[in-house]
PDB file as gemmi writes it, atoms N, CA and C in Angstrom:
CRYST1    1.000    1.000    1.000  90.00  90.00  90.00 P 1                      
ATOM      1  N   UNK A   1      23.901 -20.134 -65.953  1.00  0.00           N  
ATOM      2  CA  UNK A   1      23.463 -21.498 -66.113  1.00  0.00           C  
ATOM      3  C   UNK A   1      21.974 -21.493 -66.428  1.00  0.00           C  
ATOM      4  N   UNK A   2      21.314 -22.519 -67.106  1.00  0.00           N  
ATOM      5  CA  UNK A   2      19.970 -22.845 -67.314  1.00  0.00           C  
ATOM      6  C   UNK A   2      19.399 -22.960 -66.053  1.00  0.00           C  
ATOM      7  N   UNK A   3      17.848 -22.474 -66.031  1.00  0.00           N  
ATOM      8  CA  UNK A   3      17.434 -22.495 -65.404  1.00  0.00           C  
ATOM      9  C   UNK A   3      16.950 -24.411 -64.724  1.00  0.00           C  
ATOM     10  N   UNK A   4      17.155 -24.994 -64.084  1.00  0.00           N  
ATOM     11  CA  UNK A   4      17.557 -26.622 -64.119  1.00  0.00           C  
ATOM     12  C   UNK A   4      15.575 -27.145 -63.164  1.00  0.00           C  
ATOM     13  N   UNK A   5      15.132 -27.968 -63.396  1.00  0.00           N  
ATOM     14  CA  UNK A   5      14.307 -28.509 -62.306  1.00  0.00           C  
ATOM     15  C   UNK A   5      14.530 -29.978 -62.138  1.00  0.00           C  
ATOM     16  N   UNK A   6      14.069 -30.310 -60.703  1.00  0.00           N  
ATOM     17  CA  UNK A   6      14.529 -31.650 -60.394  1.00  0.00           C  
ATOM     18  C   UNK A   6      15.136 -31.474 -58.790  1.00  0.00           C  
ATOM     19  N   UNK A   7      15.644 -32.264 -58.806  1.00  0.00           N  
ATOM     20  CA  UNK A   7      16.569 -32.806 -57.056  1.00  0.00           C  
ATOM     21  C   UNK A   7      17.678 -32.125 -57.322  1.00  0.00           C  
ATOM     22  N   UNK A   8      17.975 -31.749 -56.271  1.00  0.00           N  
ATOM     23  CA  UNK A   8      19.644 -31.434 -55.498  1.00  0.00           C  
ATOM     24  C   UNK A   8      20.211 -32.141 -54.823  1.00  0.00           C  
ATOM     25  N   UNK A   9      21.309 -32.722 -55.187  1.00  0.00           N  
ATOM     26  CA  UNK A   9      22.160 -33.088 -54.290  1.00  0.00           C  
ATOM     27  C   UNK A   9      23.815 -32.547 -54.164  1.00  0.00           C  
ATOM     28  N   UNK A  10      23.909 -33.347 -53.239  1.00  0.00           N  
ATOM     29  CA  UNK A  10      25.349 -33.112 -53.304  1.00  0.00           C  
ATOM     30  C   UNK A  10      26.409 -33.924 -52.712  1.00  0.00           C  
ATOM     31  N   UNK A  11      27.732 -34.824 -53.244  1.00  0.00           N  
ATOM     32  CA  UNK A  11      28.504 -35.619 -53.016  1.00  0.00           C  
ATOM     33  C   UNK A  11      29.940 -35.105 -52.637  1.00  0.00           C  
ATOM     34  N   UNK A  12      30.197 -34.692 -51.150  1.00  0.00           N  
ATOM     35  CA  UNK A  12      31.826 -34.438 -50.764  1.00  0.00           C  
ATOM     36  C   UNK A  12      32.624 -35.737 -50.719  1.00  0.00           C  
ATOM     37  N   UNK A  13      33.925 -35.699 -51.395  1.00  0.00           N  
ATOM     38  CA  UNK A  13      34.683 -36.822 -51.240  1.00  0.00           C  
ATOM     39  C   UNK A  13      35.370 -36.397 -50.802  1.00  0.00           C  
ATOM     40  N   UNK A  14      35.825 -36.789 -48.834  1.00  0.00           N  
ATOM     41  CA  UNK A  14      37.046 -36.350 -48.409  1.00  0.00           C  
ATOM     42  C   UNK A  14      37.272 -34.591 -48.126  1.00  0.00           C  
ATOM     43  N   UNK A  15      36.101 -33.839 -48.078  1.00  0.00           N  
ATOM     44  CA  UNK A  15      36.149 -32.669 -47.545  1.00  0.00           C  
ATOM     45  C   UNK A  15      36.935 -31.700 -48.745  1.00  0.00           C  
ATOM     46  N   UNK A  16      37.350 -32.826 -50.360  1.00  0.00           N  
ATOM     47  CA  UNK A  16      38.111 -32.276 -51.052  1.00  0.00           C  
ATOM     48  C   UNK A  16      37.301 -32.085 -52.509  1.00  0.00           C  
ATOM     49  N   UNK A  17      36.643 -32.861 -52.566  1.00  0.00           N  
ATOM     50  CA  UNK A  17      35.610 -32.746 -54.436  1.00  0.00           C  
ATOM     51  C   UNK A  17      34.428 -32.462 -53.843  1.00  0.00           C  
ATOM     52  N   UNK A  18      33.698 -32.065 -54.188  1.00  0.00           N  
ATOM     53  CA  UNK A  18      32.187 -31.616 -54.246  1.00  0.00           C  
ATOM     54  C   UNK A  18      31.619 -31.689 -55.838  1.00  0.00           C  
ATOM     55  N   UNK A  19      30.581 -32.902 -55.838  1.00  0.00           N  
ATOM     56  CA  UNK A  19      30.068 -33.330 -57.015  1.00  0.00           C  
ATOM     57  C   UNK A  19      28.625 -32.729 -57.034  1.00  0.00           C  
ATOM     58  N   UNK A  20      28.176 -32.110 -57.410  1.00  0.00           N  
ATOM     59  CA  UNK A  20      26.649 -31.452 -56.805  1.00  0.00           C  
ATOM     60  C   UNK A  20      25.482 -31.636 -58.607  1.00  0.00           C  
ATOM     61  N   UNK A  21      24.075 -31.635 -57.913  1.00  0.00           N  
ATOM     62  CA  UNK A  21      23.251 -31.487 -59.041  1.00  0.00           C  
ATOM     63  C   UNK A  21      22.068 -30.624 -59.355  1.00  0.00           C  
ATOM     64  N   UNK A  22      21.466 -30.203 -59.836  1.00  0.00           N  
ATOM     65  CA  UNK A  22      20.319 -29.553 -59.289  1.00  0.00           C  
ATOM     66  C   UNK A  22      20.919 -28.166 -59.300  1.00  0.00           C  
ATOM     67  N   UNK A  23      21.974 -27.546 -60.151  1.00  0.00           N  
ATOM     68  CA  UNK A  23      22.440 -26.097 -59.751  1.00  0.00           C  
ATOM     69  C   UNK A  23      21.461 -25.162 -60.413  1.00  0.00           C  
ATOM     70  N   UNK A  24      21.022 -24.548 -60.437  1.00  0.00           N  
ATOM     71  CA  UNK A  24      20.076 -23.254 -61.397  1.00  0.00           C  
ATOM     72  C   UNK A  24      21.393 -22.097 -61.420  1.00  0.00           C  
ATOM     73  N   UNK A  25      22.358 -21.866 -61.019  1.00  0.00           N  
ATOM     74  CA  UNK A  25      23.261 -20.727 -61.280  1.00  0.00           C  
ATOM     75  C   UNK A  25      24.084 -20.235 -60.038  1.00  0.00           C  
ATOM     76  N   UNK A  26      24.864 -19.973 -60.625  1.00  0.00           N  
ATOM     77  CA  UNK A  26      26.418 -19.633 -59.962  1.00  0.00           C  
ATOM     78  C   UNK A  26      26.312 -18.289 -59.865  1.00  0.00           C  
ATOM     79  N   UNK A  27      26.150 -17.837 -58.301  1.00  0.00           N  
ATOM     80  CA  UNK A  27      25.765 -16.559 -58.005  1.00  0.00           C  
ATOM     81  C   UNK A  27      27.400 -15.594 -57.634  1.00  0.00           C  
ATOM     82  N   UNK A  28      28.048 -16.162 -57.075  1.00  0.00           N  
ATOM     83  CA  UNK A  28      29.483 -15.827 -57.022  1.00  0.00           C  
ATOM     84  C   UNK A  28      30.650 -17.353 -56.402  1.00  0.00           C  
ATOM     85  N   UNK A  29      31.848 -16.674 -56.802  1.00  0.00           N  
ATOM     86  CA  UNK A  29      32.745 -17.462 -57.274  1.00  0.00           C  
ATOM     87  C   UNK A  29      34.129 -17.140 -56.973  1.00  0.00           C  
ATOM     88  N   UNK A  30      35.136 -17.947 -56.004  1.00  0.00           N  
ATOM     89  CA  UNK A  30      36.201 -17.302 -55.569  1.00  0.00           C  
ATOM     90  C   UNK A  30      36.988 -18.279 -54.861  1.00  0.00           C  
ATOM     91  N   UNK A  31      38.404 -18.033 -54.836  1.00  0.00           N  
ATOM     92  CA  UNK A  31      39.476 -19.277 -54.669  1.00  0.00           C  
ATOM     93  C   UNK A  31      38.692 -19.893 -52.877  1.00  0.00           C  
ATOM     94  N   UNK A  32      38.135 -19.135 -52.208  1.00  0.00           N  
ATOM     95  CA  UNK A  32      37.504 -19.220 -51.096  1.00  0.00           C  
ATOM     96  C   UNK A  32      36.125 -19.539 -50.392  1.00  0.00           C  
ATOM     97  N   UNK A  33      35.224 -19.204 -51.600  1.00  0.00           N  
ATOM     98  CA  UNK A  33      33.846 -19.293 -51.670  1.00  0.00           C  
ATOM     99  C   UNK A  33      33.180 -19.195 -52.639  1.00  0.00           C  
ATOM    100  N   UNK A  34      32.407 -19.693 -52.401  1.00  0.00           N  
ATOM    101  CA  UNK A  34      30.831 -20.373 -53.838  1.00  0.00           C  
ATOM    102  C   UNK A  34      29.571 -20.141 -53.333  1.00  0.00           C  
ATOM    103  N   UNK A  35      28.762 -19.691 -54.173  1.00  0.00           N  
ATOM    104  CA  UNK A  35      27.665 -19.237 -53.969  1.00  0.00           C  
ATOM    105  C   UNK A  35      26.637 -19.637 -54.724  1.00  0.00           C  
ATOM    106  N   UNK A  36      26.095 -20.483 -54.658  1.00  0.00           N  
ATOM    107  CA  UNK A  36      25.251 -21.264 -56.128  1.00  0.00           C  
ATOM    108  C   UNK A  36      23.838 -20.970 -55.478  1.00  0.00           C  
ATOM    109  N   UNK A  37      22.768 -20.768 -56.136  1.00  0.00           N  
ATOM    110  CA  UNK A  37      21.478 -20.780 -56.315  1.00  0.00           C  
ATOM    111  C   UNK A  37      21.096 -22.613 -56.896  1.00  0.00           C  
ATOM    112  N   UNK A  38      20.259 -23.059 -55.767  1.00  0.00           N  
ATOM    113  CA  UNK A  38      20.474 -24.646 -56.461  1.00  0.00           C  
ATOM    114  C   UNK A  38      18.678 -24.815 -56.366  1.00  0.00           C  
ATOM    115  N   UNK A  39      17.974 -25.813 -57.153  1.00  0.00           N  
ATOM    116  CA  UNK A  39      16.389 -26.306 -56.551  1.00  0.00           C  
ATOM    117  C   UNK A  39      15.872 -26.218 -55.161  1.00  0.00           C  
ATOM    118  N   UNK A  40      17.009 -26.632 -54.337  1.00  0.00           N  
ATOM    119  CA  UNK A  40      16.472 -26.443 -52.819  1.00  0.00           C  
ATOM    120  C   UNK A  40      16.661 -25.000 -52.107  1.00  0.00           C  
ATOM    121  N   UNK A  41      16.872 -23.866 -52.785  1.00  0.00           N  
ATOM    122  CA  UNK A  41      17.835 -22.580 -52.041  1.00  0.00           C  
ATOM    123  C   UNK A  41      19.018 -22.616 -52.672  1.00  0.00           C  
ATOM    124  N   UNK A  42      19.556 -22.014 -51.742  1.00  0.00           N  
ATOM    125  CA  UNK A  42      20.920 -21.156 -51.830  1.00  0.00           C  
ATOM    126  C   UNK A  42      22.014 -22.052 -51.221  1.00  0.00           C  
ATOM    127  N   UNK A  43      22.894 -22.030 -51.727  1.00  0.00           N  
ATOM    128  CA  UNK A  43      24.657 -22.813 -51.178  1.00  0.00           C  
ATOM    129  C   UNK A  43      25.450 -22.322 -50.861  1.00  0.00           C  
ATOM    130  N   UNK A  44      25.835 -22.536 -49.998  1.00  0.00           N  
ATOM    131  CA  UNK A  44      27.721 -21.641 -49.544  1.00  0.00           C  
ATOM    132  C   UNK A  44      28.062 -22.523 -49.521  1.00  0.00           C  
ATOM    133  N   UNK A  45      29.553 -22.368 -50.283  1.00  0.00           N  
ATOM    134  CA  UNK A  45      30.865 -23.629 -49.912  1.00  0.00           C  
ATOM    135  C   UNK A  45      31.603 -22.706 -49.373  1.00  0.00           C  
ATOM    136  N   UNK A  46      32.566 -23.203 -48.070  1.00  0.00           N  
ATOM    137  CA  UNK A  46      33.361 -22.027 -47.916  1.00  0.00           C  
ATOM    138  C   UNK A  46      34.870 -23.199 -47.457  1.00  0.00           C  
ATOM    139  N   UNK A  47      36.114 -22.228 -47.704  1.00  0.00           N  
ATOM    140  CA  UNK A  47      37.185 -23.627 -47.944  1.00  0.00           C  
ATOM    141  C   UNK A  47      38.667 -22.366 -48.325  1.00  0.00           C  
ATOM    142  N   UNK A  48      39.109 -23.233 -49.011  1.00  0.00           N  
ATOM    143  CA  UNK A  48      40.349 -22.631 -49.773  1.00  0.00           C  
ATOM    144  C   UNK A  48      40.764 -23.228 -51.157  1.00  0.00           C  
ATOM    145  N   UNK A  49      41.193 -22.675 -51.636  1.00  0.00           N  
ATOM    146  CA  UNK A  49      41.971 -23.717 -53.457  1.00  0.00           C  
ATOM    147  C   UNK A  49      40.853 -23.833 -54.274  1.00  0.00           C  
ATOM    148  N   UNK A  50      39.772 -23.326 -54.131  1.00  0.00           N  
ATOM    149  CA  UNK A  50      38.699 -23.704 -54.776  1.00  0.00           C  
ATOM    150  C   UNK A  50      38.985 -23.618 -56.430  1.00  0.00           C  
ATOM    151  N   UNK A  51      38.837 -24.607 -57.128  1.00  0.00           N  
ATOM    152  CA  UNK A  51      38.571 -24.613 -58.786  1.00  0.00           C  
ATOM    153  C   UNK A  51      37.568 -25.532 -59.023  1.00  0.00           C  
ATOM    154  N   UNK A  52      36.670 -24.989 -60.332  1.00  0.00           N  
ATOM    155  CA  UNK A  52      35.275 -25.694 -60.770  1.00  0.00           C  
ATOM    156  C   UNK A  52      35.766 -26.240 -62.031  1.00  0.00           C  
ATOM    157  N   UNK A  53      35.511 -27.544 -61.360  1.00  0.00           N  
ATOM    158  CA  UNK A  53      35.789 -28.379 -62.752  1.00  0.00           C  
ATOM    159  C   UNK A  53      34.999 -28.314 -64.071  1.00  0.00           C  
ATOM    160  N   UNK A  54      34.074 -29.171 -64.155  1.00  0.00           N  
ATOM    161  CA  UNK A  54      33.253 -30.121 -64.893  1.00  0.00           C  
ATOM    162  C   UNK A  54      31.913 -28.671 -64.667  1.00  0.00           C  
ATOM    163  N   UNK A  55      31.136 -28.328 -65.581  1.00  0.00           N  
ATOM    164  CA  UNK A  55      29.738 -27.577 -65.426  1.00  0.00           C  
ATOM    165  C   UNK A  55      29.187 -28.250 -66.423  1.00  0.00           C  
ATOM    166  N   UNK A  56      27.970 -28.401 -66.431  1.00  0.00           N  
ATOM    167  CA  UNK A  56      27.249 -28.969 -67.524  1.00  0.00           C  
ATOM    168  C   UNK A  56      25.808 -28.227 -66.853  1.00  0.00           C  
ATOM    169  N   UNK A  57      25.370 -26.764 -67.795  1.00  0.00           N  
ATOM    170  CA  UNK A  57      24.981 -26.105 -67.715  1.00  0.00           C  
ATOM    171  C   UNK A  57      23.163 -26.846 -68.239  1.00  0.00           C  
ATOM    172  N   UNK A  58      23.263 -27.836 -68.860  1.00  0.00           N  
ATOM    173  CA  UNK A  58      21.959 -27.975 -69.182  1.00  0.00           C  
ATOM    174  C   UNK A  58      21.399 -28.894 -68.072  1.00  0.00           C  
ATOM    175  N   UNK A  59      22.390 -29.778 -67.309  1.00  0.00           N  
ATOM    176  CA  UNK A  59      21.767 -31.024 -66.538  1.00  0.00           C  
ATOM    177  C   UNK A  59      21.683 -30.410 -65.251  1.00  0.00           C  
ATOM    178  N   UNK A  60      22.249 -29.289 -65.055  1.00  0.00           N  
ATOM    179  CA  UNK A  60      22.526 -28.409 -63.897  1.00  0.00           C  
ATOM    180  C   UNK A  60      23.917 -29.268 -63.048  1.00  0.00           C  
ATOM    181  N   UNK A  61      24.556 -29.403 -63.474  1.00  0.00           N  
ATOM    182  CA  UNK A  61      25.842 -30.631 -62.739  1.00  0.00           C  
ATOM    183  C   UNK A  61      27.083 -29.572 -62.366  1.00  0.00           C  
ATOM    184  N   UNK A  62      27.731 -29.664 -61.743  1.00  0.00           N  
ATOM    185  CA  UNK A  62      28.930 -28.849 -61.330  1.00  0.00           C  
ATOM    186  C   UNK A  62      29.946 -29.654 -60.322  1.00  0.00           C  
ATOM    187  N   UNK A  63      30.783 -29.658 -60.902  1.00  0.00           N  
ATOM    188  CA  UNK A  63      31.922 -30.405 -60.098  1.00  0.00           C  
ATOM    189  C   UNK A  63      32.939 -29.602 -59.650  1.00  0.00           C  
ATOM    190  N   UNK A  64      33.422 -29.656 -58.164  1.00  0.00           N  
ATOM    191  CA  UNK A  64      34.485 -28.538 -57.875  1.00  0.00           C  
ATOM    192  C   UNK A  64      35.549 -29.230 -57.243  1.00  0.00           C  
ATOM    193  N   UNK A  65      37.051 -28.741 -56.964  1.00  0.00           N  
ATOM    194  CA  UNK A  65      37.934 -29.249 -55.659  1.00  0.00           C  
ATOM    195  C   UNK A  65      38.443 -28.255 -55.172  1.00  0.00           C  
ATOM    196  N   UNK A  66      38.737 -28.111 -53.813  1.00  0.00           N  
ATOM    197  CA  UNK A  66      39.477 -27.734 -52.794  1.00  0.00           C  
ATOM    198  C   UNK A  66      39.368 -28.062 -51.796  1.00  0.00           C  
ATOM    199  N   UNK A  67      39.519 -27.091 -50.616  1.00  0.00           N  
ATOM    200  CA  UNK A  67      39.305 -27.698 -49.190  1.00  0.00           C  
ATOM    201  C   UNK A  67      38.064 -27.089 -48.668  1.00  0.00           C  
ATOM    202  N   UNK A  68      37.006 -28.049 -48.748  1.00  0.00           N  
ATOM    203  CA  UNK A  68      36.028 -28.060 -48.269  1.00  0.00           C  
ATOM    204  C   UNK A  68      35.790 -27.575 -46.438  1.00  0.00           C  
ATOM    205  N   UNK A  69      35.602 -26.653 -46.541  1.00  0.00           N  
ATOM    206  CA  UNK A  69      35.302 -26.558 -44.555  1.00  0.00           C  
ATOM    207  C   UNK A  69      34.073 -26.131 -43.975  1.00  0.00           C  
ATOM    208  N   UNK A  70      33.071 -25.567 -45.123  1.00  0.00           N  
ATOM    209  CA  UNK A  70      31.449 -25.501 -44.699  1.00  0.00           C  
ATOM    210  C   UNK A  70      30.682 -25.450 -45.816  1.00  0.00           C  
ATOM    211  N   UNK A  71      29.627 -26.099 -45.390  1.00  0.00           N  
ATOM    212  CA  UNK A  71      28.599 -26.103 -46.371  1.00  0.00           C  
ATOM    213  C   UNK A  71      27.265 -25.425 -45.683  1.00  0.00           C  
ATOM    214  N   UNK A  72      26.866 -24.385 -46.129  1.00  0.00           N  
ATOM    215  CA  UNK A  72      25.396 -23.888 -45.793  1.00  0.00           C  
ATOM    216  C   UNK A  72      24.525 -23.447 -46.684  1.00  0.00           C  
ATOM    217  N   UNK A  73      23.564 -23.757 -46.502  1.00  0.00           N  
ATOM    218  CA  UNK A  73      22.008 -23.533 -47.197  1.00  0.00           C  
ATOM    219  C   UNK A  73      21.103 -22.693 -46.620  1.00  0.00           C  
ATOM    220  N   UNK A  74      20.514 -21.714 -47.412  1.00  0.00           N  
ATOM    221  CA  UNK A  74      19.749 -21.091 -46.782  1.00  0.00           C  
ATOM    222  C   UNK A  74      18.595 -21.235 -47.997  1.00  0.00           C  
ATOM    223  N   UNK A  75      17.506 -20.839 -47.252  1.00  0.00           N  
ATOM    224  CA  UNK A  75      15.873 -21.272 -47.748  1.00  0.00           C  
ATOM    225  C   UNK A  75      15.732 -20.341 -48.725  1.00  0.00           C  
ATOM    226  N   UNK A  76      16.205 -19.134 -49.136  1.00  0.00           N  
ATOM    227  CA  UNK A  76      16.232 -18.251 -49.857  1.00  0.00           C  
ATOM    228  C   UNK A  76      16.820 -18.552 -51.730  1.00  0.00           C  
ATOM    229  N   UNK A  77      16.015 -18.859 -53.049  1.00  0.00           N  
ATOM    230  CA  UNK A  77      15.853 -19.057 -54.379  1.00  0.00           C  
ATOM    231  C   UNK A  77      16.136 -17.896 -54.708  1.00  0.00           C  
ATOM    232  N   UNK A  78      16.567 -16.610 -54.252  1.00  0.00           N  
ATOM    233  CA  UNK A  78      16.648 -15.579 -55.473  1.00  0.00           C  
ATOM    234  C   UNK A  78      17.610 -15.551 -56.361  1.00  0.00           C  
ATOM    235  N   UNK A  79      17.296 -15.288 -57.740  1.00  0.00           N  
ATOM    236  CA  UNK A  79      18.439 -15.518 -58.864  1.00  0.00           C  
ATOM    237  C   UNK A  79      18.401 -13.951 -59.088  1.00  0.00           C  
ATOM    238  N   UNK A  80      19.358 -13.307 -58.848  1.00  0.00           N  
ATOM    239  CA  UNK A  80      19.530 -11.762 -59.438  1.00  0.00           C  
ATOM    240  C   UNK A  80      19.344 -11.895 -61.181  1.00  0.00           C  
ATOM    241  N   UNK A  81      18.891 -10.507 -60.651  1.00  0.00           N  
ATOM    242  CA  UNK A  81      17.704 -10.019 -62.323  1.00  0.00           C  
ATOM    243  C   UNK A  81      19.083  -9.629 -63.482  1.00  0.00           C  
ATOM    244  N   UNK A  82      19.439  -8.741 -62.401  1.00  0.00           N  
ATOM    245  CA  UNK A  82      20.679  -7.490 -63.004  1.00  0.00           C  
ATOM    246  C   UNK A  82      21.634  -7.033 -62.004  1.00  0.00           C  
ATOM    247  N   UNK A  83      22.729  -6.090 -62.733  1.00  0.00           N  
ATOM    248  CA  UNK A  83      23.635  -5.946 -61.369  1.00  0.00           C  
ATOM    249  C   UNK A  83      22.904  -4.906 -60.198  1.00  0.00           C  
ATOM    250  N   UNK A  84      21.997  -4.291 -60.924  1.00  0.00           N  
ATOM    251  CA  UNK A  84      21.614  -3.630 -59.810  1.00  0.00           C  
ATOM    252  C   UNK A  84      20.636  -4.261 -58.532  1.00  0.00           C  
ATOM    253  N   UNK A  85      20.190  -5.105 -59.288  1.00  0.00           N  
ATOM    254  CA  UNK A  85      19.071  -6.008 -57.668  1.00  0.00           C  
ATOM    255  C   UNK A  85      20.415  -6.649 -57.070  1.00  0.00           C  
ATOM    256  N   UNK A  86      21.460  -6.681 -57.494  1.00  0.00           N  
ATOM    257  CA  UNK A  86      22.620  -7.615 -56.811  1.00  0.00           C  
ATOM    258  C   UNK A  86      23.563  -6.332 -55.917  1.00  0.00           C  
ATOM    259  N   UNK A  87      23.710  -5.211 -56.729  1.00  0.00           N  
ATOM    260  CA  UNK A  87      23.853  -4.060 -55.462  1.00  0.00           C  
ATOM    261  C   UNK A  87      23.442  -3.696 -54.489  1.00  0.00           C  
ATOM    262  N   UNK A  88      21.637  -3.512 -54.725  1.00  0.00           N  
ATOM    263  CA  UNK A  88      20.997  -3.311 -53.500  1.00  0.00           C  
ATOM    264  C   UNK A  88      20.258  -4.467 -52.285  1.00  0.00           C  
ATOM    265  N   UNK A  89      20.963  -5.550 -52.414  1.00  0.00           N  
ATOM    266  CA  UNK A  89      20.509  -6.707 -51.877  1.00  0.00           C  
ATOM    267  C   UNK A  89      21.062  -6.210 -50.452  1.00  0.00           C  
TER     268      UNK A  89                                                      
END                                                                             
């Protein structure tokens, strides 16, 4: 994804859609968990059924559904360089 600046947010409907903004990149990705690099830090979604709808890579927008069961943020912006800074992390 583009590198995005601006606000983050993010809209759960029902513990089941997650409408979010502000993404800078999709760090990993799985029927279970999400890992996005967003303006404010880092995102975990963690759940089940997960599919990503809607991306709109220039506005930084990402739309997802499944079953939503945690959301955490951590203070940490790093966007891996290459696979290797993502090996030795």
């Amino acid at each position: 994804m583009s590198e995005t600046k601006g606000t983050h947010g993010i809209i759960l409907e029902n513990r089941k859609k997650a409408i979010m903004t502000g993404i800078k990149d999709i760090e990993s990705f799985n029927e279970n968990e999400m890992i996005l690099i967003t303006s404010a830090g880092g995102l975990r979604l963690r759940g089940r059924n997960f599919e990503i709808g809607k991306v709109n890579t220039e506005s930084g927008e990402l739309e997802m559904t499944g079953e939503i069961n945690s959301v955490q943020y951590s203070n940490t912006d790093r966007t891996p360089n290459n696979v290797i800074t993502k090996l030795f992390r």
